[in-house]
gemmi code that builds the backbone of each chain (N, CA, C; Angstrom):
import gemmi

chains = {
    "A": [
        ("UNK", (133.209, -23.532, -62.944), (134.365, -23.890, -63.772), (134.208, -23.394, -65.210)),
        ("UNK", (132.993, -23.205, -65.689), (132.760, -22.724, -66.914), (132.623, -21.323, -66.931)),
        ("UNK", (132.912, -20.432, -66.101), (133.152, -18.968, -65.869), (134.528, -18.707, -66.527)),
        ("UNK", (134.570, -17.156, -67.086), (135.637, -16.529, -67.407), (135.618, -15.171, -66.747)),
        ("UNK", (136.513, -14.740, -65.677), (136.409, -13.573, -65.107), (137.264, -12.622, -65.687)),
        ("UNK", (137.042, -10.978, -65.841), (137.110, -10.133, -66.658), (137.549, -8.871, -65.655)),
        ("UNK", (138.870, -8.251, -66.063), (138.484, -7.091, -65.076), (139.615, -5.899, -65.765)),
        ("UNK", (139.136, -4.406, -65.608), (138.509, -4.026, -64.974), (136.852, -3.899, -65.666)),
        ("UNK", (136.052, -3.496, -64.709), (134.529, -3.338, -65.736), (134.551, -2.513, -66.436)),
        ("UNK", (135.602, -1.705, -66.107), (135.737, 0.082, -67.129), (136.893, 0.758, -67.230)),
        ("UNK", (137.128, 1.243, -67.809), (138.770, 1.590, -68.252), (138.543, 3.087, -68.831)),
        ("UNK", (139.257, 4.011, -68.553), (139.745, 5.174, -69.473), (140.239, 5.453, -69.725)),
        ("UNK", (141.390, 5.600, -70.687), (143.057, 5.866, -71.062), (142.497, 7.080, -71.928)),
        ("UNK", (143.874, 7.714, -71.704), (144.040, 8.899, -72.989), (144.904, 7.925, -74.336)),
        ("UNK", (144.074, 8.925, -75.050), (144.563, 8.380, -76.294), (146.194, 8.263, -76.312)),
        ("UNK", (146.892, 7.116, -77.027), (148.501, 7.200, -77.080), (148.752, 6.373, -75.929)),
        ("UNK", (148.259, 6.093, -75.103), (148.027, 5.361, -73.860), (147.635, 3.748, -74.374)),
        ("UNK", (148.346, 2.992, -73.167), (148.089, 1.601, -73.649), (146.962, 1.097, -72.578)),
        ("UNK", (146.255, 0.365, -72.872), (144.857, 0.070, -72.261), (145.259, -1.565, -72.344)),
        ("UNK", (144.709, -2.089, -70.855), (144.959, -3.194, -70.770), (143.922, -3.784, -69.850)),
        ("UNK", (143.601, -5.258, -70.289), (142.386, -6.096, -69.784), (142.619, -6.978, -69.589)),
        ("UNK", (142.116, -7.419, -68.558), (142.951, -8.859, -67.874), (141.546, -10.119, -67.620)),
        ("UNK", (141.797, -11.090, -67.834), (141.292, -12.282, -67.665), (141.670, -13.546, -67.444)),
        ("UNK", (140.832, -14.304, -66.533), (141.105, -15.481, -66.155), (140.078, -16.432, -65.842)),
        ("UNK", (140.352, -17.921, -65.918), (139.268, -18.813, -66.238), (139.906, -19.898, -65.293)),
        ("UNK", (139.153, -21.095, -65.324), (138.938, -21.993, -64.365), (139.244, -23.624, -65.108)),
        ("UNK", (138.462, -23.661, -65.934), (138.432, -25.003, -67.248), (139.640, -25.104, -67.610)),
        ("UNK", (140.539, -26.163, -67.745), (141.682, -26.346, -67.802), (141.330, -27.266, -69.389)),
        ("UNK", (140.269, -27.090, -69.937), (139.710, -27.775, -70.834), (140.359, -26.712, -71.789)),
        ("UNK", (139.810, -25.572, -71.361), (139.768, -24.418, -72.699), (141.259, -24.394, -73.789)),
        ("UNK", (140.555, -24.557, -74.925), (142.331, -24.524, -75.949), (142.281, -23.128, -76.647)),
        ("UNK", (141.271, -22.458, -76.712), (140.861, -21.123, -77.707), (140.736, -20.202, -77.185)),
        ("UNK", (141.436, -19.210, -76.840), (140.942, -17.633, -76.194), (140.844, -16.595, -76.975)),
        ("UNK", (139.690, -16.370, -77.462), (139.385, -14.997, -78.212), (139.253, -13.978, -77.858)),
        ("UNK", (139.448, -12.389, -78.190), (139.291, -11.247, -77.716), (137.919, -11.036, -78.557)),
        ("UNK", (136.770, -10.098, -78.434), (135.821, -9.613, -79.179), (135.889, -8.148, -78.935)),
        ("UNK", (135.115, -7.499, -79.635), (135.226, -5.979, -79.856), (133.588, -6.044, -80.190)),
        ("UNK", (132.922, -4.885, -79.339), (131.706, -4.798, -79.572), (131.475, -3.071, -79.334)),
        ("UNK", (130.652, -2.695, -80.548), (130.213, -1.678, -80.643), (128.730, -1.329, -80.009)),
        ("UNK", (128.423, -0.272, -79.597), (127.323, -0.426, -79.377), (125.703, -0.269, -80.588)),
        ("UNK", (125.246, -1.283, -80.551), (124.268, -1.900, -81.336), (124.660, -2.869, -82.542)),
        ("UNK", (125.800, -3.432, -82.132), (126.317, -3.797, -82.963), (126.509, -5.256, -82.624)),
        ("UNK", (126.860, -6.568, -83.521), (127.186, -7.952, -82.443), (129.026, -7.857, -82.495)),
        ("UNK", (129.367, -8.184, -81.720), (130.982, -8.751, -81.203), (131.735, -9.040, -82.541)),
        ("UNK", (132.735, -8.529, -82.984), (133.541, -8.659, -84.391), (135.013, -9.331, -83.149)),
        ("UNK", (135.359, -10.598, -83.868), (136.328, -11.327, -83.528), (137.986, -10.328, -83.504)),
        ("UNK", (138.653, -10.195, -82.682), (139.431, -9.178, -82.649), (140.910, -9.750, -82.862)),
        ("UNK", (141.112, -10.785, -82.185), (142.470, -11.462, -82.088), (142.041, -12.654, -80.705)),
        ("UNK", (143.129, -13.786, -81.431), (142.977, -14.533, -80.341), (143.916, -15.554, -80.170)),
        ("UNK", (144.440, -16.443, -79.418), (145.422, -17.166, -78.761), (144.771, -18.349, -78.377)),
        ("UNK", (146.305, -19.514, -78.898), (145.914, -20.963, -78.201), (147.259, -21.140, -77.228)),
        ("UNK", (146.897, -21.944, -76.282), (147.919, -21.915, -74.874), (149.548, -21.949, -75.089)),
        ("UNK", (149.118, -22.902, -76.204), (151.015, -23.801, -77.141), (151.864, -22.193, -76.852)),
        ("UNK", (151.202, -21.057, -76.741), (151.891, -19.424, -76.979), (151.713, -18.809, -75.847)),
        ("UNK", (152.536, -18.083, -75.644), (152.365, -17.079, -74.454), (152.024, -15.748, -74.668)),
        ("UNK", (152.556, -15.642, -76.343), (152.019, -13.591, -76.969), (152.051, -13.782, -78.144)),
        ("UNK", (150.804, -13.228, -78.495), (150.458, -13.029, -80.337), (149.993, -11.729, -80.498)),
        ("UNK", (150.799, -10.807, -80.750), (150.896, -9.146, -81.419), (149.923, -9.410, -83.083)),
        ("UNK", (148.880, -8.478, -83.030), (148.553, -8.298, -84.355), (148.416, -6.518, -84.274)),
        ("UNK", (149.353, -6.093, -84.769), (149.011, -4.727, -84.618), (149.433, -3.997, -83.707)),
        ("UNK", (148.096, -3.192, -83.603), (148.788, -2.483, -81.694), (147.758, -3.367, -80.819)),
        ("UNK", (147.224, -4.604, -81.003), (146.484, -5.531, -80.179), (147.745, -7.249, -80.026)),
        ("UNK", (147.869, -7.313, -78.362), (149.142, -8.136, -77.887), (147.825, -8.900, -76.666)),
        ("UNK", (148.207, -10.446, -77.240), (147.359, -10.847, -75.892), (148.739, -11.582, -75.413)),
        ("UNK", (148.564, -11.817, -74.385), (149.775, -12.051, -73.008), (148.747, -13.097, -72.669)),
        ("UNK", (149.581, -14.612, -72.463), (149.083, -15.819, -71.717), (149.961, -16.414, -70.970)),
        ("UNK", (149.279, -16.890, -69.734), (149.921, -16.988, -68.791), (149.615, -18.779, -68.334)),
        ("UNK", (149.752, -19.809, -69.052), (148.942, -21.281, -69.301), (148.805, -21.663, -67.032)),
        ("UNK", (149.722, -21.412, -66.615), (150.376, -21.558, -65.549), (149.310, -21.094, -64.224)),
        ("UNK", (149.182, -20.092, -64.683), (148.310, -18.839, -63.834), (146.750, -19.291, -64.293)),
        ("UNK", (146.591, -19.399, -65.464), (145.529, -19.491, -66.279), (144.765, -18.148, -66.060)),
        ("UNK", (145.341, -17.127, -67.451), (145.188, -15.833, -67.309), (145.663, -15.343, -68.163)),
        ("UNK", (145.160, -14.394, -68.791), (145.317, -14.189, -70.119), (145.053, -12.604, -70.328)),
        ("UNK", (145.237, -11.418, -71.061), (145.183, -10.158, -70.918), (145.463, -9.632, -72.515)),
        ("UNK", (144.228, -8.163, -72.791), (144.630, -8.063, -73.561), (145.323, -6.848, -73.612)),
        ("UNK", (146.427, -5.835, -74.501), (147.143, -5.087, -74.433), (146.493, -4.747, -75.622)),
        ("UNK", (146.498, -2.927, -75.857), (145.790, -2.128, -76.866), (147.051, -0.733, -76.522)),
        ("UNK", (148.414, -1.458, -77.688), (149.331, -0.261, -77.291), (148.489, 1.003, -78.050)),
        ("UNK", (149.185, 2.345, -78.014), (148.970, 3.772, -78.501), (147.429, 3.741, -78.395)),
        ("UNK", (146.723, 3.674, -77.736), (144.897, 3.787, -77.664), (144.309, 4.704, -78.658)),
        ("UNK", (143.408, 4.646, -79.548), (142.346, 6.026, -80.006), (141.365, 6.301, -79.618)),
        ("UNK", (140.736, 7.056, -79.686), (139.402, 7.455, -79.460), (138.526, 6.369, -80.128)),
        ("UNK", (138.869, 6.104, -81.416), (138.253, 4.578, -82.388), (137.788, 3.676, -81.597)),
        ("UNK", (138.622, 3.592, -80.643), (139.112, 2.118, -79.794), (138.486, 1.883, -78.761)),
        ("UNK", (137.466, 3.217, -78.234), (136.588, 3.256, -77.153), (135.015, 2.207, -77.870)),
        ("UNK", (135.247, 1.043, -76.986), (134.227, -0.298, -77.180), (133.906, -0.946, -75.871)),
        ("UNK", (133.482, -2.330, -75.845), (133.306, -2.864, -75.261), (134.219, -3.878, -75.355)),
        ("UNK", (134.652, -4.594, -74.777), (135.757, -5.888, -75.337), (135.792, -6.628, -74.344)),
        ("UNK", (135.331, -8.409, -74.723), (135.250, -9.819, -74.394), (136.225, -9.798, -74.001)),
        ("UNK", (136.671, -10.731, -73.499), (137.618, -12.049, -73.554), (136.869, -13.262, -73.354)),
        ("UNK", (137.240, -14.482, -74.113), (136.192, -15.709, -73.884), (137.181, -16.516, -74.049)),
        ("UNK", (136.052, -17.999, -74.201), (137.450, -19.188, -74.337), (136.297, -20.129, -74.306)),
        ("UNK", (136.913, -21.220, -75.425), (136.468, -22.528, -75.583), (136.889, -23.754, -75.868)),
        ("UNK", (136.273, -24.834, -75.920), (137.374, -25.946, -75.576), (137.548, -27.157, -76.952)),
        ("UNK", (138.141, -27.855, -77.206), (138.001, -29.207, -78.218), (136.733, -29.963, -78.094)),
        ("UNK", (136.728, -30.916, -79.071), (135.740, -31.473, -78.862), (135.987, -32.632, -78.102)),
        ("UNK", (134.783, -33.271, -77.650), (135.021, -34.224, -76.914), (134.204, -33.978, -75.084)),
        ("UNK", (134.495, -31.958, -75.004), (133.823, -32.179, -73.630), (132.760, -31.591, -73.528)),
        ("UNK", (131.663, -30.778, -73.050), (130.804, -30.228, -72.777), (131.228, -28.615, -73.164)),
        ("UNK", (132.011, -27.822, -73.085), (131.773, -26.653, -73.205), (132.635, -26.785, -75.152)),
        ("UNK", (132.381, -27.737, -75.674), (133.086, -27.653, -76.930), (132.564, -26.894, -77.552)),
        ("UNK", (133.092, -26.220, -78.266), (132.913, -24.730, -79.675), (131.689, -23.861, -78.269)),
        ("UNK", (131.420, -24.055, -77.432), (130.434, -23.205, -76.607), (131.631, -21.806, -76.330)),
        ("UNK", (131.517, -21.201, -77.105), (132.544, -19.929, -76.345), (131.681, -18.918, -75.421)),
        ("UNK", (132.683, -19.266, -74.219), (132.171, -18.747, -73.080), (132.600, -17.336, -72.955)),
        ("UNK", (131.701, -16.309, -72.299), (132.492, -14.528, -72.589), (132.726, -14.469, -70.955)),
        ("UNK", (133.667, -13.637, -71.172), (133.577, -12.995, -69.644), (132.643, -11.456, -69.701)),
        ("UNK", (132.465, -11.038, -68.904), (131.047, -9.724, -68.735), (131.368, -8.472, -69.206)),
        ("UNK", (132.824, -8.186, -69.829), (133.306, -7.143, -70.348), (133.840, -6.320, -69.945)),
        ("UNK", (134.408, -5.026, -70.842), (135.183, -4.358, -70.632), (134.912, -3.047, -70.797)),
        ("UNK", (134.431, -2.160, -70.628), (133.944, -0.654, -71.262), (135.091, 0.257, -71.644)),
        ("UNK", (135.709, 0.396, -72.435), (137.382, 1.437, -73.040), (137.289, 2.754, -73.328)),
        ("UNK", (137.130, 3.305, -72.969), (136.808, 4.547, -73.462), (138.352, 5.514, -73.565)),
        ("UNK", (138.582, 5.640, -74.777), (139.755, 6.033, -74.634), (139.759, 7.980, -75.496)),
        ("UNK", (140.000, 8.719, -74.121), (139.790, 10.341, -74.430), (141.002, 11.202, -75.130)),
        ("UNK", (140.723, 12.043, -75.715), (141.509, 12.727, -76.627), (142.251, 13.822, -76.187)),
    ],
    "B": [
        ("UNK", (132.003, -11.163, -100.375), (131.618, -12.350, -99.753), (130.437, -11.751, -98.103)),
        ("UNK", (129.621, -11.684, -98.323), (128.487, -11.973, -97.041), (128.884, -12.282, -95.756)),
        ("UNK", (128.741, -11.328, -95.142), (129.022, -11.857, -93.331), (127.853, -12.541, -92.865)),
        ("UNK", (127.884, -12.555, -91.535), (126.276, -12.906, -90.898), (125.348, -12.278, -90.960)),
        ("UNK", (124.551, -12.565, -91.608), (123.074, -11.917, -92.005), (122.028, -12.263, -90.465)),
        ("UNK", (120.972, -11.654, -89.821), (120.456, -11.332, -88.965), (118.702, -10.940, -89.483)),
        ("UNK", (117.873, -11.626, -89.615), (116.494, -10.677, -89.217), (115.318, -11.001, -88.493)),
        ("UNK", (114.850, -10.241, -88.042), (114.444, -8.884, -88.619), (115.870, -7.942, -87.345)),
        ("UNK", (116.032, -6.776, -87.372), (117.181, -5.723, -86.753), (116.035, -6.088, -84.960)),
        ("UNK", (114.663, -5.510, -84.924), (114.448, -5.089, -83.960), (112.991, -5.858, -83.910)),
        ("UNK", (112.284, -6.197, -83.056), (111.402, -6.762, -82.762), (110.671, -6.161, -81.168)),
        ("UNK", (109.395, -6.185, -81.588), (108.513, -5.855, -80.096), (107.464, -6.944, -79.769)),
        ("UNK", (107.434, -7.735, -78.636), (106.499, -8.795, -78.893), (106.025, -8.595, -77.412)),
        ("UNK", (104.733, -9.243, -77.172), (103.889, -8.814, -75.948), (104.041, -10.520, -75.211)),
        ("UNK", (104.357, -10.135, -74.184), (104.364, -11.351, -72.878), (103.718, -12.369, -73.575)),
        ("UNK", (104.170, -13.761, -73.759), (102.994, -14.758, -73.596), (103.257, -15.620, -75.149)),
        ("UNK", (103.551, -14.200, -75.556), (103.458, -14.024, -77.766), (104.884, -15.360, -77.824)),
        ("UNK", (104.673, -15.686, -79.307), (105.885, -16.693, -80.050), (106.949, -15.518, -80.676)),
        ("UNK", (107.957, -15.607, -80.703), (108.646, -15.436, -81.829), (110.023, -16.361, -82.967)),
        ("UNK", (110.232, -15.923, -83.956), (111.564, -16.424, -84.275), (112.020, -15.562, -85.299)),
        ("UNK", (113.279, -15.947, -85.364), (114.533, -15.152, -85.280), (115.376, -15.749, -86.481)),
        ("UNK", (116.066, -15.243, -87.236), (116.596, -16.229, -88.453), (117.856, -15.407, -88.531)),
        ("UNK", (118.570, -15.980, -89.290), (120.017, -16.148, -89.570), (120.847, -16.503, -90.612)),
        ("UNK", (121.162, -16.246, -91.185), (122.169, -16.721, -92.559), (123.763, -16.385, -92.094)),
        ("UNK", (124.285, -17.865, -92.349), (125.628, -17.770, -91.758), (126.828, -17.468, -92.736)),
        ("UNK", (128.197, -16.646, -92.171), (128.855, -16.411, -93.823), (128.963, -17.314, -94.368)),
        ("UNK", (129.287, -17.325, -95.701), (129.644, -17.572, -97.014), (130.605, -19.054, -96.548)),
        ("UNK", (130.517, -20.099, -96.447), (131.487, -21.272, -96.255), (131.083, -21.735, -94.904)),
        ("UNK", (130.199, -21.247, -94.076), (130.134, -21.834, -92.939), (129.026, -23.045, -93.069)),
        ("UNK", (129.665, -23.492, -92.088), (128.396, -24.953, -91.762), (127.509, -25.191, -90.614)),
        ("UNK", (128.521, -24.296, -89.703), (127.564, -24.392, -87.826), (127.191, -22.974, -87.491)),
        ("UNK", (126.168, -23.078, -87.163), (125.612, -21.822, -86.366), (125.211, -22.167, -84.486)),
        ("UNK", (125.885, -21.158, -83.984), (125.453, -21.216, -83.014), (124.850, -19.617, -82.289)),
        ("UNK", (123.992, -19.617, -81.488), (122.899, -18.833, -80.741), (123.242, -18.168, -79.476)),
        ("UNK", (122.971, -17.073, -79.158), (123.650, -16.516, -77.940), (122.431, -15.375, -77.989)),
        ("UNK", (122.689, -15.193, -76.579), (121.277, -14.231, -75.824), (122.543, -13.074, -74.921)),
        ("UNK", (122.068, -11.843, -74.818), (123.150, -11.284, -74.614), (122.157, -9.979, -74.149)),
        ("UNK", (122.017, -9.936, -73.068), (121.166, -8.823, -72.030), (122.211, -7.445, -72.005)),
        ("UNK", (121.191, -6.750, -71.232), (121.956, -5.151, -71.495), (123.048, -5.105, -70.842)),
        ("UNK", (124.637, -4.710, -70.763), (125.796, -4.383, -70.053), (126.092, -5.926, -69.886)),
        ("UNK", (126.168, -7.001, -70.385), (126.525, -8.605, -69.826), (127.051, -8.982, -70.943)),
        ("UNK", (127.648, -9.783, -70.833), (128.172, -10.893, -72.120), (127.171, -11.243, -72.692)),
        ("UNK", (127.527, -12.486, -73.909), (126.819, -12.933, -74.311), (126.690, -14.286, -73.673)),
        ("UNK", (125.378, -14.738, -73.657), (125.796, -16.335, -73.059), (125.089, -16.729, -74.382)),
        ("UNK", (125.586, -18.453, -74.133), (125.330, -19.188, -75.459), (123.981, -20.257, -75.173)),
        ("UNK", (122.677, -19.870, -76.198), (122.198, -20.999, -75.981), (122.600, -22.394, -76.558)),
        ("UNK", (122.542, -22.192, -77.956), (122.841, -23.736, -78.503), (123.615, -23.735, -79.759)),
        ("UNK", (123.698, -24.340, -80.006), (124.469, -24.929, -82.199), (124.116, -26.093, -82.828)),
        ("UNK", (124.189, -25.521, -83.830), (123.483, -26.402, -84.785), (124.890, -26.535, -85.929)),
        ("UNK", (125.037, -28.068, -86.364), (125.102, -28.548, -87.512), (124.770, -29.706, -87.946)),
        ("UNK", (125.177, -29.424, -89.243), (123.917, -30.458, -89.765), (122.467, -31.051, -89.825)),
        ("UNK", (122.113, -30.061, -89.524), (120.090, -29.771, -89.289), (120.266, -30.078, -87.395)),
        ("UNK", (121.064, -30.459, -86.782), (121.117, -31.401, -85.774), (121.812, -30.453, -84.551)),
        ("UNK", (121.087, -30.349, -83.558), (121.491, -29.455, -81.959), (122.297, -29.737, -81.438)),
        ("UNK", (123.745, -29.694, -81.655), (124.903, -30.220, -81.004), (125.220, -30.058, -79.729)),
        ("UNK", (124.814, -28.752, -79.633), (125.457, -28.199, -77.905), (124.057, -27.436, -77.372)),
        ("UNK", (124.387, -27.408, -76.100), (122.907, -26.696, -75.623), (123.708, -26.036, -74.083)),
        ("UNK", (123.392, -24.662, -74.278), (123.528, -24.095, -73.085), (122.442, -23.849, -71.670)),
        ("UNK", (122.274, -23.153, -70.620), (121.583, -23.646, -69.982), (120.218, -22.378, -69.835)),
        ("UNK", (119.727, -22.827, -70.964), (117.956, -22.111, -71.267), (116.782, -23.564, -71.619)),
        ("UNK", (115.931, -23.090, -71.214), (114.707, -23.543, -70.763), (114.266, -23.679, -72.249)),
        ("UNK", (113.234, -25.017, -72.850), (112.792, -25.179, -73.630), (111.807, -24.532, -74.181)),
        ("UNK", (111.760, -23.571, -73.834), (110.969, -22.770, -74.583), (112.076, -22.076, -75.608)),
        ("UNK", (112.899, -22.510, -75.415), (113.806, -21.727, -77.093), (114.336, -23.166, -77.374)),
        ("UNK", (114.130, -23.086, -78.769), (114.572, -23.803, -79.824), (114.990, -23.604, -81.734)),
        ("UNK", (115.097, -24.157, -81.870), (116.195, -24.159, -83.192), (115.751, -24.723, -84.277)),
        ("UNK", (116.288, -24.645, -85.384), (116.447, -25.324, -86.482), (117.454, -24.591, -87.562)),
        ("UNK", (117.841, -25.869, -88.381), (118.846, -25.451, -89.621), (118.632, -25.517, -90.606)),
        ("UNK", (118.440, -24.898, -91.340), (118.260, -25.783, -92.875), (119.407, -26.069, -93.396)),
        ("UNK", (119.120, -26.990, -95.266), (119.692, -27.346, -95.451), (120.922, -26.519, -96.288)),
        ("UNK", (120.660, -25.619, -96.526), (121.633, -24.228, -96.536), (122.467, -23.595, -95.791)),
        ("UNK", (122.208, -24.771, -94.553), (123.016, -24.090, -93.539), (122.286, -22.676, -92.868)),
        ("UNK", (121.432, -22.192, -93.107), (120.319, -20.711, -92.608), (120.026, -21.391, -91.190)),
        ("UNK", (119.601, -20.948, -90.457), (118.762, -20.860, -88.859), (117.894, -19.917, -88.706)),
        ("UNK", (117.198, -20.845, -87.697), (115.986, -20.097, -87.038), (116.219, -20.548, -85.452)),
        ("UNK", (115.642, -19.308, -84.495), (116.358, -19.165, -82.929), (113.871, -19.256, -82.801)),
        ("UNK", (113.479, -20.126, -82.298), (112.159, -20.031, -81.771), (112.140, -19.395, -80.536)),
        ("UNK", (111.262, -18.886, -79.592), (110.886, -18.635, -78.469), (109.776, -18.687, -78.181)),
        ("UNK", (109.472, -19.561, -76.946), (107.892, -19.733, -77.118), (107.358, -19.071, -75.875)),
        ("UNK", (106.160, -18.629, -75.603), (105.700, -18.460, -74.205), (107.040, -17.136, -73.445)),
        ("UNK", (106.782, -15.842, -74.161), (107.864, -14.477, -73.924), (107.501, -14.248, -72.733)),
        ("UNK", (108.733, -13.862, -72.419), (109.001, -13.590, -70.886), (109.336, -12.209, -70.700)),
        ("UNK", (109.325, -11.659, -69.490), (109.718, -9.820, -69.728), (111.405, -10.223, -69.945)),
        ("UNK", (111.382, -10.792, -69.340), (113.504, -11.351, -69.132), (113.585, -11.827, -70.028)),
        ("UNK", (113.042, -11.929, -71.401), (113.841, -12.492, -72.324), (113.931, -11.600, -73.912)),
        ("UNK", (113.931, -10.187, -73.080), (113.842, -9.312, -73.850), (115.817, -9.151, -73.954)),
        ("UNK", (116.608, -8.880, -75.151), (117.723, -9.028, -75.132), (118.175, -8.799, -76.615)),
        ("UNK", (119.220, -9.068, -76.725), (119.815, -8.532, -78.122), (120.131, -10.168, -78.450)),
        ("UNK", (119.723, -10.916, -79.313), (119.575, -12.141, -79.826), (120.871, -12.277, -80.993)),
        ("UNK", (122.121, -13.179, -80.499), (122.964, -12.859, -81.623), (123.342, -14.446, -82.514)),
        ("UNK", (123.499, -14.171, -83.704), (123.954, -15.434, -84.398), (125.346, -15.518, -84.412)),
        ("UNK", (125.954, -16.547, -84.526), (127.435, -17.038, -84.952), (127.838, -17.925, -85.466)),
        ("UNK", (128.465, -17.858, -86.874), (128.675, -18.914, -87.561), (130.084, -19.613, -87.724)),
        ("UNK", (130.642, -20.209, -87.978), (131.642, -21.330, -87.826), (131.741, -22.512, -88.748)),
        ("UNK", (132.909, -22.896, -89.226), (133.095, -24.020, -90.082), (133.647, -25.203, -89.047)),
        ("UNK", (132.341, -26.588, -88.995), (132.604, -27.122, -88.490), (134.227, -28.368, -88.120)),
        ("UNK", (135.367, -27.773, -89.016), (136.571, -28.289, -89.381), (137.452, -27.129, -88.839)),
        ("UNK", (136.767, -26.519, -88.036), (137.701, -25.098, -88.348), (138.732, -25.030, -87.077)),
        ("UNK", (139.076, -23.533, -86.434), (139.742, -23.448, -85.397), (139.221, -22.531, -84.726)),
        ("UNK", (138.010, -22.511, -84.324), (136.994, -22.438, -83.436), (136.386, -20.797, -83.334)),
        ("UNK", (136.258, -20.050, -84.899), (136.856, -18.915, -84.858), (134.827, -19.275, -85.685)),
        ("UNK", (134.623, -17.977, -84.491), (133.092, -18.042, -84.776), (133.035, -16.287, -85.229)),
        ("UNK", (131.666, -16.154, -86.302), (131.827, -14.642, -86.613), (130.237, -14.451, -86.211)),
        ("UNK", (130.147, -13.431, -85.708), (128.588, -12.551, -84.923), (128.407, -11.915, -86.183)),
        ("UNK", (126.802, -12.113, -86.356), (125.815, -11.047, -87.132), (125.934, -9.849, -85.878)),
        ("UNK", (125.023, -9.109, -86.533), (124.202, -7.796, -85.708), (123.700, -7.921, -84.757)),
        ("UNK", (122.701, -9.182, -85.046), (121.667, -9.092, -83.672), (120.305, -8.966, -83.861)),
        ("UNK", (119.529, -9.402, -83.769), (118.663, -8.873, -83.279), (117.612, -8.409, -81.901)),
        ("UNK", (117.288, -7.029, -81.896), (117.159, -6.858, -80.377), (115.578, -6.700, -80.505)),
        ("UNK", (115.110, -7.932, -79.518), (114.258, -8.326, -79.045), (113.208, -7.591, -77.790)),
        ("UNK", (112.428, -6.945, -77.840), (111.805, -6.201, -76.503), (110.188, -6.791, -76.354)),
        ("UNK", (110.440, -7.817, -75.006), (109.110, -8.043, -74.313), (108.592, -7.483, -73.492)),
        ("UNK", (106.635, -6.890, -73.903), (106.291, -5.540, -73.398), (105.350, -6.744, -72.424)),
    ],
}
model = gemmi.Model(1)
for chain_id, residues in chains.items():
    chain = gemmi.Chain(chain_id)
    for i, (resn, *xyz) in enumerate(residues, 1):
        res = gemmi.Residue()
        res.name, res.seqid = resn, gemmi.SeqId(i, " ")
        for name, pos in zip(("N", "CA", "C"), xyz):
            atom = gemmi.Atom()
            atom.name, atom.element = name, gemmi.Element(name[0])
            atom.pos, atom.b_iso = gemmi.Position(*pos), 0.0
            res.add_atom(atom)
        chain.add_residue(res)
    model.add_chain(chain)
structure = gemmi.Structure()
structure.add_model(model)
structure.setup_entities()
């Protein structure tokens, strides 16, 4: 129940191309879903993120899509760059009060590689 | 203003050996929490700290442990190294009032020979 599943494991879009990552979780606890962005050698820089009360929060060309219902959540990376080729989370954590509180859980990632 | 500070970057320690791991959290934060994060995997979370005090604990073996000071700084212990617990060691800090919006240092990456 404290799993967040992540898919696909790897992605390649051409640049201008929208790249999209999908996730879903189990904990009906979780109120926080964050996206992360990880470089390699680098730790996870917080990217954008969503609480359930919403179904889409656009910052940019980064759109996460929630689905409270489904319990599933996705992130959208319209016009892709080459920049944009990372690794990228999706996680989620819960209020206080239960066991996975402020514990943000990741799902296993995303590899983007987006070609020119 | 200071992000998450991380040291030492890289570490080599031999089976058996202690280490620890320190942390300075940004500029306004109060909680730090700890995450172990192996090659191609997420990160998983060991524990957090606020207020000198171990709030949450994920599911690792006592041979890792913690502390805070009163600056709010951390230290990640490991006792008795394992080849498997060679990994990229990450900090994350957080204001315990906040909206659950934690920021990652660097890391430090850890290799047990």
């Amino acid at each position: 129940q404290q799993q967040v599943k992540q898919s696909p494991q790897s992605l390649i879009v051409q640049k201008g191309g929208i790249s999209i990552i999908n996730c879903a979780y189990e904990n009906t606890a979780f109120d926080y879903f964050p996206w992360y962005q990880q470089f390699p050698g680098k730790g996870p820089a917080l990217l954008i993120a969503i609480r359930p009360d919403v179904s889409e929060k656009k910052e940019g060309r980064f759109t996460i899509s929630f689905n409270k219902s489904a319990k599933q959540f996705s992130l959208h990376i319209m016009d892709s760059q080459p920049g944009d080729s990372a690794t990228y989370f999706c996680a989620a954590s819960a209020p206080p009060g239960g066991t996975s509180y402020d514990k943000v859980i990741f799902g296993p990632g995303t590899s983007l590689s987006v070609i020119p | 203003d200071a992000g998450v500070t991380q040291s030492p970057t890289h570490l080599i320690k031999t089976r058996g050996q202690q280490v620890t791991l320190r942390c300075s959290p940004k500029s306004g934060h109060d909680t730090v929490s700890w995450y172990q994060q192996a090659l191609g995997q997420g990160p998983q979370f060991i524990f957090q700290y606020y207020e000198e005090e171990e709030r949450q604990r994920g599911n690792f073996p006592d041979r890792f442990s913690g502390h805070q000071f009163p600056n709010y700084s951390s230290e990640l212990n490991v006792n008795a190294l394992l080849l498997g617990d060679s990994a990229l060691y990450l900090c994350a800090s957080s204001l315990v009032t906040g909206s659950h919006e934690q920021y990652f240092g660097p890391g430090t990456r850890l290799t047990v020979t």
